[in-house]
C-alpha positions in Angstrom: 0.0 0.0 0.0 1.4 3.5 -0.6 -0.2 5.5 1.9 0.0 9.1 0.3 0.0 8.2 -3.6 -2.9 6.1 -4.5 -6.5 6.3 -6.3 -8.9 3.9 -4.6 -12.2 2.6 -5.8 -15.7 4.5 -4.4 -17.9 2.1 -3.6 -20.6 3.6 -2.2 -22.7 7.0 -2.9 -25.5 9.2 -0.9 -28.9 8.0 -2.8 -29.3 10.0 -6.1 -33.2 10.5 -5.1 -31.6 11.9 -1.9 -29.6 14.3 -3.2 -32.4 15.8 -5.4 -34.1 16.4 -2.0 -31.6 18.4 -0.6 -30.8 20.6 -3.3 -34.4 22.4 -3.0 -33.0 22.9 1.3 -31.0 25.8 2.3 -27.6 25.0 3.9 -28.6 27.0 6.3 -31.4 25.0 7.2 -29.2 21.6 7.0 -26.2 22.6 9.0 -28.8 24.0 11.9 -30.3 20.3 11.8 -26.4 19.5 12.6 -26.6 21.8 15.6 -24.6 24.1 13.6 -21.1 21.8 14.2 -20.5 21.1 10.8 -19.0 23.6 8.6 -16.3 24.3 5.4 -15.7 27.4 6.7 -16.3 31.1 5.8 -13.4 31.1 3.4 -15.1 28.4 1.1 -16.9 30.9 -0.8 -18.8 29.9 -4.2 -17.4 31.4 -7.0 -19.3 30.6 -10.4 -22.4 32.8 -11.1 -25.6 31.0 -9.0 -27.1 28.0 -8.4 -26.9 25.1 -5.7 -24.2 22.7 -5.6 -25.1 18.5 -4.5 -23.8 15.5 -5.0 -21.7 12.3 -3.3 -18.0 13.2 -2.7 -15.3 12.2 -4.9 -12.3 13.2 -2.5 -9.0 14.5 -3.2 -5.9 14.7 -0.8 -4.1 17.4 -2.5 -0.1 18.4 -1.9 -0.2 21.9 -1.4 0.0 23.8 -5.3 -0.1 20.8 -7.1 -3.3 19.1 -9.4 -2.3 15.8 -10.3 -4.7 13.9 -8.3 -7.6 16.5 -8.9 -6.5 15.6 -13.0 -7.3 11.7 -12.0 -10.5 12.3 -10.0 -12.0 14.3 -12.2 -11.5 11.1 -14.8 -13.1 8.8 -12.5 -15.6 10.7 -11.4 -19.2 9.7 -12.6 -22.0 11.9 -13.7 -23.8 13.8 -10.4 -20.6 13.6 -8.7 -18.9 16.3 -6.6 -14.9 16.3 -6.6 -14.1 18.0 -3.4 -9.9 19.0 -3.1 -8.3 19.7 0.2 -5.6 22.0 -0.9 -4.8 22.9 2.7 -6.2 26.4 2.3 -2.8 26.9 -0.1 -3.6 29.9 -2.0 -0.3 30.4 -3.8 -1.3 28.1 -7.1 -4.6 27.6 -8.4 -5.9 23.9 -8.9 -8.2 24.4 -11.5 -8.9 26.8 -14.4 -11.9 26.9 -17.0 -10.5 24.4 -19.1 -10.7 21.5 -16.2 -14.0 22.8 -15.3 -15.0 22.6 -18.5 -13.8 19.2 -18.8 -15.7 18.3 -15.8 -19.1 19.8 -16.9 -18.9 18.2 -20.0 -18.6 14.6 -18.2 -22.0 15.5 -16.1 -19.9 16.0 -12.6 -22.2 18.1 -10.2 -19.5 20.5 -9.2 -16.0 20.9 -7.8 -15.0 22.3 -3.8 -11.4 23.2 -3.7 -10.0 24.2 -0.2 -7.7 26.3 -1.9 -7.8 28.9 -5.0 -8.8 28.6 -8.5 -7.9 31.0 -11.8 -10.0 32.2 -14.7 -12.4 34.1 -12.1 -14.2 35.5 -14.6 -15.2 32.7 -16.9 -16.2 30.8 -13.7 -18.2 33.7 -12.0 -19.9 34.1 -15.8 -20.7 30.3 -15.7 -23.7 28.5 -14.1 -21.2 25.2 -13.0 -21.3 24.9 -9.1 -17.6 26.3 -8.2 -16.7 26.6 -4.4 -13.4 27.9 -3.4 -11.2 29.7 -0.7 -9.8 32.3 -2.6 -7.6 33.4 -6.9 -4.8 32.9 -8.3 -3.4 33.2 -11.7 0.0 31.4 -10.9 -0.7 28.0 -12.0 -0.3 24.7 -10.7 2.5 21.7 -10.2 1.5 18.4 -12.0 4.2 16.1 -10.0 1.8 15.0 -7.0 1.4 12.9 -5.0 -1.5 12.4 -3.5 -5.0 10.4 -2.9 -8.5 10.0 -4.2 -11.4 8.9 -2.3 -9.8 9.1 1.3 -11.2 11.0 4.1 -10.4 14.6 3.9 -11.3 17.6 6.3 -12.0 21.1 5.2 -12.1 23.4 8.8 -12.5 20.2 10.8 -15.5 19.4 8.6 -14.9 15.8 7.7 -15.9 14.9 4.3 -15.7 10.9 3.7 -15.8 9.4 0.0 -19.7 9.3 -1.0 -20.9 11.5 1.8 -23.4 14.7 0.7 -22.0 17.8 0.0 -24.6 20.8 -0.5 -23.4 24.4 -0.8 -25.3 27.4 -1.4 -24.7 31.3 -1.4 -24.1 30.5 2.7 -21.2 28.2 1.8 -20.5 24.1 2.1 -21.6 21.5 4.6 -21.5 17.9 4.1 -23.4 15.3 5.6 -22.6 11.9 6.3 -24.2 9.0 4.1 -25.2 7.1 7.3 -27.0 10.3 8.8 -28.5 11.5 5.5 -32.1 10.5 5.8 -32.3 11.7 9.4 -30.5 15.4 9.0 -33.1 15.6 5.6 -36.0 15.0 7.7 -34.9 17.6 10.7 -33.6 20.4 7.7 -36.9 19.5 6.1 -39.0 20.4 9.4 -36.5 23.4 9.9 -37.4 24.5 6.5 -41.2 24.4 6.7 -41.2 25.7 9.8 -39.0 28.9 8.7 -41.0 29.7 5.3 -44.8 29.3 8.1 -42.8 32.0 10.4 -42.0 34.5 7.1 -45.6 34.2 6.3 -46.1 35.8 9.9 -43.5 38.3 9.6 -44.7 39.4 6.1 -48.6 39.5 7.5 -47.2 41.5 11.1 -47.7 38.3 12.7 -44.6 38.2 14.8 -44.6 38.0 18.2 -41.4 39.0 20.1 -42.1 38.7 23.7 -39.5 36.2 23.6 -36.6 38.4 23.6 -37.4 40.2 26.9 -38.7 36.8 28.7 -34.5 35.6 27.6 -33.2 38.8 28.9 -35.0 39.1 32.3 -34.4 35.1 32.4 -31.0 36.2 31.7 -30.8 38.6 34.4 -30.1 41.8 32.1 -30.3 44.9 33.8 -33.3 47.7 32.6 -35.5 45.5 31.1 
């Protein structure tokens, strides 16, 4: 075994009928579900022009500046899938460019999560492909490796496992484990329907806020 250099199989992905379901959820909705512990991080920022990003995990253990691996997982990646690099946050090189996310759009992938920094901005951003990233570069990358696909990974302390959900939104990236799917869906789900009933309220002036001062004299604040 050659721990550090290797590509290994993906033998198991989130439902495809369960992804669909999550994709109409915000990920804020999800990660409060989570008890908000589960997060990429503020710096994982979308960067193409809209739209929701989910799929199961193809995972990339990245050395700092260098694409190889993403190159290999991007080939072995099937159609809904989401390639998700940890970079380590390296901002120095970009990993991808419009011509790799090119390449993966036009094999059906669901999107691409780099902890790290991507170049072409402005093709991306002018693109609808799902795009998450920490931050641009135009130096490119190193092609010499090594590193490893489908192998845990963390982003922030948010472990992403090969075949696990991976949403992201305009709030950012969260990822949810395959074994906990249906039971975070079903809480978000609640959350969600819960949140739209109390914005009917708010929109009608149907919002009662006696709450805040029964916390703050619970509380003990002074001059309520």
């Amino acid at each position: 075994m050659s721990i550090g250099f290797r590509i290994l199989p993906l033998d198991r992905r989130v439902a495809p009928e369960l992804v669909k379901k999550y994709a109409s959820l915000p990920v804020a909705n999800v990660s409060d579900a989570m008890n908000r512990m589960f997060a990429g991080g503020a710096a994982l920022r979308p960067m193409h022009g809209g739209g929701v990003l989910a799929g199961p995990a193809v995972t990339v253990k990245a050395r700092p500046g260098d694409n190889l691996m993403l190159h290999a997982a991007l080939d072995r990646a099937e159609p809904g899938d989401v390639v998700v690099v940890d970079g380590s946050g390296h901002l120095t090189n970009a990993l991808i460019g419009e011509l790799m996310v090119g390449h993966a759009e036009s094999r059906g992938l669901a999107g691409i999560v780099i902890f790290g920094a991507i170049r072409d901005a402005a093709a991306i951003r002018a693109g609808s492909f799902p795009v998450f990233a920490c931050g641009i570069s135009h130096r490119g990358p190193y092609k010499d490796g090594p590193g490893e696909v489908n192998v845990p990974v963390a982003i922030e302390g948010m472990v992403i496992n090969p075949g696990d959900l991976v949403l992201g939104d305009d709030d950012g990236l969260v990822c949810v484990s395959i074994d906990q799917a249906e039971e975070v869906y079903a809480k978000a789900s609640a959350k969600h329907a819960a949140e739209t009933a109390q914005m009917e309220k708010i929109r009608r002036g149907e919002n009662p806020r006696g709450w805040v001062n029964e916390t703050l004299t619970h509380l003990g604040c002074e001059g309520v």
